[in-house]
N, CA, C and O atoms as a GROMACS GRO file, in nm:
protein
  356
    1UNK      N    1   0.743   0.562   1.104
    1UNK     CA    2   0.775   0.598   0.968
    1UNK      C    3   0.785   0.750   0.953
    1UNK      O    4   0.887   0.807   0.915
    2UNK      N    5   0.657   0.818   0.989
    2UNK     CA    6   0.676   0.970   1.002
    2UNK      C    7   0.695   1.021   1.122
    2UNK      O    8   0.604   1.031   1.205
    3UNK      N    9   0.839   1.064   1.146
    3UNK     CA   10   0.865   1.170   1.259
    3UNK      C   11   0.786   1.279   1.286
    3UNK      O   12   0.728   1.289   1.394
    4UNK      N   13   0.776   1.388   1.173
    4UNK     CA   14   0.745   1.502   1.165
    4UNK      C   15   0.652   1.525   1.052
    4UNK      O   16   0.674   1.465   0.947
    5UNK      N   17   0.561   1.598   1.060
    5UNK     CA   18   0.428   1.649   1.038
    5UNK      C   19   0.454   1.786   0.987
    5UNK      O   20   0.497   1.866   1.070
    6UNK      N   21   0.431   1.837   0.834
    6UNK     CA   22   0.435   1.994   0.815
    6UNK      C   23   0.295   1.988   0.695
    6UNK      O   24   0.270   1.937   0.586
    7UNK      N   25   0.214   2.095   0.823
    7UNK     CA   26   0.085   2.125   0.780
    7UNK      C   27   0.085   2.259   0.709
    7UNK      O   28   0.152   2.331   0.784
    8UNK      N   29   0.052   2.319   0.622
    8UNK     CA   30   0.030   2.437   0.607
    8UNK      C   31  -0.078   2.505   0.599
    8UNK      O   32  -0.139   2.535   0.496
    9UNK      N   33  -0.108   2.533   0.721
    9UNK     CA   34  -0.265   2.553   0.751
    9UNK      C   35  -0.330   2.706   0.773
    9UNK      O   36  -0.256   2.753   0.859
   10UNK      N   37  -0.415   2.792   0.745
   10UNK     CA   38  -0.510   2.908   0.712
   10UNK      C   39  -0.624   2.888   0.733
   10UNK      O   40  -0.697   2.981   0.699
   11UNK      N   41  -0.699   2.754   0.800
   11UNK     CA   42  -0.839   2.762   0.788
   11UNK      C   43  -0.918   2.725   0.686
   11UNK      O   44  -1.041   2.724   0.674
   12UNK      N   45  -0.816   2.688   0.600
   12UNK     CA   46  -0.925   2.710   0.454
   12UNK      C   47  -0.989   2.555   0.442
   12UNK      O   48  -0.937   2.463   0.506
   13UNK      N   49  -1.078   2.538   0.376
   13UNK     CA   50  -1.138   2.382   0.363
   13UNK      C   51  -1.001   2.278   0.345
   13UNK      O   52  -0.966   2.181   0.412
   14UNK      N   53  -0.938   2.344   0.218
   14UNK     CA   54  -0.858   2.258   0.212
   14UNK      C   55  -0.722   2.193   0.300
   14UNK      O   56  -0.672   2.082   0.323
   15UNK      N   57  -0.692   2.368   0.338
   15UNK     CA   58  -0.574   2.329   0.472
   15UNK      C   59  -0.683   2.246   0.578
   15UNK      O   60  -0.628   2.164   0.651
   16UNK      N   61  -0.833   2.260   0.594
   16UNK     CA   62  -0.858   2.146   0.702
   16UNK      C   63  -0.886   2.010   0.700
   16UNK      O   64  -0.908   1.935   0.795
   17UNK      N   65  -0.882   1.977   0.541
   17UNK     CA   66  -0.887   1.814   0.524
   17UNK      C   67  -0.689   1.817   0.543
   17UNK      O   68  -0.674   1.713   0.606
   18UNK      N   69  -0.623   1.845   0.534
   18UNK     CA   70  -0.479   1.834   0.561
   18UNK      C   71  -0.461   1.803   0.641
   18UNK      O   72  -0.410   1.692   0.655
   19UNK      N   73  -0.504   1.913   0.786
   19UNK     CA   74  -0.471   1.895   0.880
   19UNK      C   75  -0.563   1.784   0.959
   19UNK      O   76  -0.538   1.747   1.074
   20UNK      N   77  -0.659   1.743   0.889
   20UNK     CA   78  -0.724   1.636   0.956
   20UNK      C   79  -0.606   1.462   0.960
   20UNK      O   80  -0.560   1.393   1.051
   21UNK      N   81  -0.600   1.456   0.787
   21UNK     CA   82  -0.528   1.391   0.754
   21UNK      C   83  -0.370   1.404   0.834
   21UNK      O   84  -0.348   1.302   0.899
   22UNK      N   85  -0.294   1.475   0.839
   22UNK     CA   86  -0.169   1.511   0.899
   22UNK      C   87  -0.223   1.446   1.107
   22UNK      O   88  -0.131   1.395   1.171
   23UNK      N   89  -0.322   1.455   1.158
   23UNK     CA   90  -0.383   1.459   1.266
   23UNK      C   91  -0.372   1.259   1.292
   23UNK      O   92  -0.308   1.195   1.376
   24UNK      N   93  -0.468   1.208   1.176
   24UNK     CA   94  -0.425   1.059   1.177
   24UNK      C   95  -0.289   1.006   1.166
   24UNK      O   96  -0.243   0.908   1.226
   25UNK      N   97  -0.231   1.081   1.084
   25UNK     CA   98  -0.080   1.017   1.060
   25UNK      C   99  -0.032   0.976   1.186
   25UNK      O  100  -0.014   0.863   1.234
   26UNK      N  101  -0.005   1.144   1.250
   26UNK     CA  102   0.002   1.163   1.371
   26UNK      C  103  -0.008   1.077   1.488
   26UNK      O  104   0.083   1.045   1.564
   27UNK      N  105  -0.106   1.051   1.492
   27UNK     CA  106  -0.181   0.946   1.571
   27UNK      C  107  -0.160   0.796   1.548
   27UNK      O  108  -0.184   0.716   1.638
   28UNK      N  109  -0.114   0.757   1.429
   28UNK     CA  110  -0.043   0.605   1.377
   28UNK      C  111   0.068   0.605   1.445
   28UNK      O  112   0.094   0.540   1.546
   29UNK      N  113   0.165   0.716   1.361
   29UNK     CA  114   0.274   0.691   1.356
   29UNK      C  115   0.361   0.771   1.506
   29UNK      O  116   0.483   0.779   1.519
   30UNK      N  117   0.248   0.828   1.614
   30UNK     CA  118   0.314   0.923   1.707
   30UNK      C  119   0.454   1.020   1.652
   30UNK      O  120   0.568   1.029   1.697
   31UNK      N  121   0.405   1.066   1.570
   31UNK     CA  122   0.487   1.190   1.511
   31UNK      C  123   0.444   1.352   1.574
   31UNK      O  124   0.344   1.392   1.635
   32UNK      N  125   0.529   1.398   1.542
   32UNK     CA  126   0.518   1.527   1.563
   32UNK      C  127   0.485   1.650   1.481
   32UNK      O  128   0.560   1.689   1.392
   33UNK      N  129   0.362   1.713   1.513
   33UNK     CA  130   0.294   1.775   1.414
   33UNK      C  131   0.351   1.933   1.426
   33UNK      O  132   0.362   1.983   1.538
   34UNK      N  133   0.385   2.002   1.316
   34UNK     CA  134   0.414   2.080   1.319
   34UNK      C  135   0.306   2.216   1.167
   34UNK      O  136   0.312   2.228   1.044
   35UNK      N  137   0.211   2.293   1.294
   35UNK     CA  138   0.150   2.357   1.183
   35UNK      C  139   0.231   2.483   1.164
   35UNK      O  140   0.295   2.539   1.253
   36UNK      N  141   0.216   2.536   0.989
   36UNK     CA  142   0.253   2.622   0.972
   36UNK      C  143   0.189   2.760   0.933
   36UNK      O  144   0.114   2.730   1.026
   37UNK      N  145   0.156   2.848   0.900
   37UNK     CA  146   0.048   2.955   0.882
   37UNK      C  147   0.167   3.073   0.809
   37UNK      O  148   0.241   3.131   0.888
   38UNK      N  149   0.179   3.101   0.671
   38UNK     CA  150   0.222   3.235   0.657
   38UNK      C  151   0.179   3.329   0.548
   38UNK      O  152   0.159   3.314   0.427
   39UNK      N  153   0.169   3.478   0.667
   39UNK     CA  154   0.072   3.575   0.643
   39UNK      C  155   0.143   3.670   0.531
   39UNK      O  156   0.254   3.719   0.552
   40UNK      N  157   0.061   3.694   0.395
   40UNK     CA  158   0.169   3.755   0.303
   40UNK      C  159   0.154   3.910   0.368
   40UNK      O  160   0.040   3.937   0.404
   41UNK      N  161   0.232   3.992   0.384
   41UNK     CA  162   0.252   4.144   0.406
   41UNK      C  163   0.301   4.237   0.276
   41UNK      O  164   0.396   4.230   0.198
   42UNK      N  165   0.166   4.343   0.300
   42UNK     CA  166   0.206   4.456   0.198
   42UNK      C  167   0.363   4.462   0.118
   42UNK      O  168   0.466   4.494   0.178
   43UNK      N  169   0.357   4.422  -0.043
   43UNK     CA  170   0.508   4.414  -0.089
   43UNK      C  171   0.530   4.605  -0.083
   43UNK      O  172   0.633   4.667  -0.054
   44UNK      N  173   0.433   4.645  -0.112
   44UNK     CA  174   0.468   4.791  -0.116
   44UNK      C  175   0.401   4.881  -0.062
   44UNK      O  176   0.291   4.920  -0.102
   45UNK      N  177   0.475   4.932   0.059
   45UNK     CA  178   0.454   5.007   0.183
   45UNK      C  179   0.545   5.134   0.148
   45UNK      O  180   0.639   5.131   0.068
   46UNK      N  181   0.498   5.258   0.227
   46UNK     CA  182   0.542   5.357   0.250
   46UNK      C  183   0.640   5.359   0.392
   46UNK      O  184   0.750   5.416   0.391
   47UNK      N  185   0.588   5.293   0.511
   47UNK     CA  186   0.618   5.314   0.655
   47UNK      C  187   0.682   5.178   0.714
   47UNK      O  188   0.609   5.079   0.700
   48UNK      N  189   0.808   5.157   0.779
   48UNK     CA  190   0.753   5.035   0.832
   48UNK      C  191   0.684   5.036   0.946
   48UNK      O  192   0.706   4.944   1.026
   49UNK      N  193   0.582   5.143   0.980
   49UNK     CA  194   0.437   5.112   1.044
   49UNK      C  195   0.356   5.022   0.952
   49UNK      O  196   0.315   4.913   0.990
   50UNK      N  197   0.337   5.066   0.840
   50UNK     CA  198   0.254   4.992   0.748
   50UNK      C  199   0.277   4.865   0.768
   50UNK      O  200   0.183   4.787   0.760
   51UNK      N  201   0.398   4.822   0.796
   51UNK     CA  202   0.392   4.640   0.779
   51UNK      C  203   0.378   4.600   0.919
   51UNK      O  204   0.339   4.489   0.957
   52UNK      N  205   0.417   4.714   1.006
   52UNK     CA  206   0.389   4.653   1.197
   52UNK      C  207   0.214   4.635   1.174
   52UNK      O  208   0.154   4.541   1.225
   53UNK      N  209   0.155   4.728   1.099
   53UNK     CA  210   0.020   4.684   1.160
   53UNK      C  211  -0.047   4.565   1.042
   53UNK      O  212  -0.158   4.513   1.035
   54UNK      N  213   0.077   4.553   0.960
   54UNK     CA  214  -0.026   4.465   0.892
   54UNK      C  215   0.005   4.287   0.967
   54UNK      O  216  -0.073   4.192   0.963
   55UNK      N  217   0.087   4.290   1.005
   55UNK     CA  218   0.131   4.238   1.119
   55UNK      C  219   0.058   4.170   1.210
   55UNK      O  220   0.020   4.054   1.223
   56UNK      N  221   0.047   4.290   1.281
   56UNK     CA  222  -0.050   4.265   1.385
   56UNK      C  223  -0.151   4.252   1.373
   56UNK      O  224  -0.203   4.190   1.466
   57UNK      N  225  -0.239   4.294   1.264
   57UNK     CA  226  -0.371   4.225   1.238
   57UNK      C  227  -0.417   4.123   1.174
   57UNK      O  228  -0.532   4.081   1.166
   58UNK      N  229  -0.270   4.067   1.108
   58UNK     CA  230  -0.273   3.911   1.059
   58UNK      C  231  -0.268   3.856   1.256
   58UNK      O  232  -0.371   3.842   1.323
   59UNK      N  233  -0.153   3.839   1.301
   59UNK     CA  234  -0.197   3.832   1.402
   59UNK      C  235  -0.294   3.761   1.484
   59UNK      O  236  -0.316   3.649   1.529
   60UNK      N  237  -0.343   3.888   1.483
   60UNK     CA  238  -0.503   3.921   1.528
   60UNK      C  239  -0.590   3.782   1.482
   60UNK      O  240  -0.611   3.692   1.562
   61UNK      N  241  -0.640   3.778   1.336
   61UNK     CA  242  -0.693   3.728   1.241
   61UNK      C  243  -0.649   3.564   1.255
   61UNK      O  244  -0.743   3.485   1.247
   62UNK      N  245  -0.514   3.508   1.275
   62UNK     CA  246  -0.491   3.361   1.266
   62UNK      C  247  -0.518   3.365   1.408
   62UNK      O  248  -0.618   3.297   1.430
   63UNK      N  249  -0.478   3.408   1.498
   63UNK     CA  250  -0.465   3.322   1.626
   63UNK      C  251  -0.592   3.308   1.696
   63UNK      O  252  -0.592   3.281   1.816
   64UNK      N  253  -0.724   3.327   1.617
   64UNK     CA  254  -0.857   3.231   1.635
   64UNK      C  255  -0.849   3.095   1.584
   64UNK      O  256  -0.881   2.991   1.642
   65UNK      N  257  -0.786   3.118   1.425
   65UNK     CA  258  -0.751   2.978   1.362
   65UNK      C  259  -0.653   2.917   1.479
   65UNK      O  260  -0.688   2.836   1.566
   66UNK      N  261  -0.580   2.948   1.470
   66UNK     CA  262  -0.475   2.899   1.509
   66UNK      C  263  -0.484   2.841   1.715
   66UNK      O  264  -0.399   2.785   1.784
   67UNK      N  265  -0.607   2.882   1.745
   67UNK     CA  266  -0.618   2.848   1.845
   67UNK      C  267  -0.725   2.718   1.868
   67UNK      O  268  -0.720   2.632   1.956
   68UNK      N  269  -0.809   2.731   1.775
   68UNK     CA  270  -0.875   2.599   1.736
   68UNK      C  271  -0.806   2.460   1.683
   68UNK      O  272  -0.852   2.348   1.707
   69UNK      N  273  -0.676   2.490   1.600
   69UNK     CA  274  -0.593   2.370   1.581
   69UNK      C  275  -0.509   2.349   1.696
   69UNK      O  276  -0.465   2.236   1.718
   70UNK      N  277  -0.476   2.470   1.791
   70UNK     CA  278  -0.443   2.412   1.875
   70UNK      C  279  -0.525   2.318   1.996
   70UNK      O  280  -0.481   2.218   2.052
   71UNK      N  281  -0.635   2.374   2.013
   71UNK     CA  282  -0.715   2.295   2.079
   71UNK      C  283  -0.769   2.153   2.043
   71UNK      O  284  -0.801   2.073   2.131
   72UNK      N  285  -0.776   2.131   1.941
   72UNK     CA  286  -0.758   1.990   1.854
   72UNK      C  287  -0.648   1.867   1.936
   72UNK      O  288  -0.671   1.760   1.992
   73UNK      N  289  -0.511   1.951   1.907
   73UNK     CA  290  -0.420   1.886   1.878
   73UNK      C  291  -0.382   1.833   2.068
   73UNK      O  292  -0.346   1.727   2.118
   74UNK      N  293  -0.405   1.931   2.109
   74UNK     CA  294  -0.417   1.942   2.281
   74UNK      C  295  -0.493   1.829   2.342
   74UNK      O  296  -0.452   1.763   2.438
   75UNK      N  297  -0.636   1.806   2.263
   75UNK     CA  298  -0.739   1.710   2.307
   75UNK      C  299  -0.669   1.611   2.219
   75UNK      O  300  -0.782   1.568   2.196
   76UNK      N  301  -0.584   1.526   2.140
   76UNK     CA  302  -0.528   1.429   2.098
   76UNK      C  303  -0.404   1.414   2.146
   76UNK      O  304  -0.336   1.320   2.106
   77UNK      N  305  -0.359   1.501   2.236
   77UNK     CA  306  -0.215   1.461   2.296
   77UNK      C  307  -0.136   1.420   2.230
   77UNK      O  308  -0.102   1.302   2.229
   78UNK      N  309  -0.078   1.529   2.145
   78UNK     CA  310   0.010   1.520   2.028
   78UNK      C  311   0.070   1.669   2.030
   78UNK      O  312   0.046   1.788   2.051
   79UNK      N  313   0.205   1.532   1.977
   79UNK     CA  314   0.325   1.650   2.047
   79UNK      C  315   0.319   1.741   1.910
   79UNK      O  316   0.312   1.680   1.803
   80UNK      N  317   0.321   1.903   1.913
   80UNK     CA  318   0.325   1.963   1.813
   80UNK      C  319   0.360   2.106   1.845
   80UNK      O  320   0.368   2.150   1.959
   81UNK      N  321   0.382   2.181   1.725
   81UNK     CA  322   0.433   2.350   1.737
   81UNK      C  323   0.336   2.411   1.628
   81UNK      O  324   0.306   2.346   1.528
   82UNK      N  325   0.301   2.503   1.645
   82UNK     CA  326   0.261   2.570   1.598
   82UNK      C  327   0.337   2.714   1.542
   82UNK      O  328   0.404   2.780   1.622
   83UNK      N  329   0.323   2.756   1.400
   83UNK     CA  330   0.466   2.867   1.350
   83UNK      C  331   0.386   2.949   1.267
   83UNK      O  332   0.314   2.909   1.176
   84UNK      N  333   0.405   3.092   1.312
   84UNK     CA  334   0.342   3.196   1.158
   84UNK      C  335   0.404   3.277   1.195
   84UNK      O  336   0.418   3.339   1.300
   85UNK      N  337   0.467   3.276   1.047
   85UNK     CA  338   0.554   3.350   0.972
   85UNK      C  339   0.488   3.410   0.832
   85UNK      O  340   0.402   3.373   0.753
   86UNK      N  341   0.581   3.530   0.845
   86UNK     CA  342   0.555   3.630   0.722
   86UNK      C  343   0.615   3.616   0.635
   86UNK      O  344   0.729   3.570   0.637
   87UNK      N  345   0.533   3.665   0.506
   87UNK     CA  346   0.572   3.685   0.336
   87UNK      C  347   0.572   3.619   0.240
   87UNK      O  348   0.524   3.517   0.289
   88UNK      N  349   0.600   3.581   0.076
   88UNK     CA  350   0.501   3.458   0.067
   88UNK      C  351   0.484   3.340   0.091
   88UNK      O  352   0.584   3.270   0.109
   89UNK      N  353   0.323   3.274   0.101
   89UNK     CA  354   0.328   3.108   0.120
   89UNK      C  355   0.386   3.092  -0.017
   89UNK      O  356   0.412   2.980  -0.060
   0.00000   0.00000   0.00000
């Protein structure tokens, strides 16, 4: 029934009952999970250094999250991508 899986996930309590839920579907229906993560960046900057480092320390900052859902999804052998992208959720 479900092909595809779009989580929009940050860590937060609520993105992790989602992605729990999105995780069973998953697992019924052998779909493909696809999490998403996006980091808002400074609307008003002086440099575009200012937005490389804000960047990179989002970055920085999800890909702990983002390495724990992957490790999840790894130990359930489920096919999935993981995506973070900038500007607003």
């Amino acid at each position: 029934m479900f092909k595809k899986i779009l989580v929009g996930y940050d860590g937060s309590e609520s993105s992790e009952l989602a992605f729990k839920k999105a995780l069973e579907l998953a697992e019924i229906f052998k779909s493909k999970v696809y999490i998403l993560t996006v980091s808002r960046i400074p609307e008003y900057v002086q440099t575009i250094d200012e937005i490389e480092e804000s960047k990179r320390q989002a970055k920085k900052f999800y890909s702990k999250i983002l390495q724990k859902a992957e490790e999840i999804l790894k130990s359930r052998n489920l096919d999935y991508e993981i995506l973070l992208d900038f500007g607003k959720p």
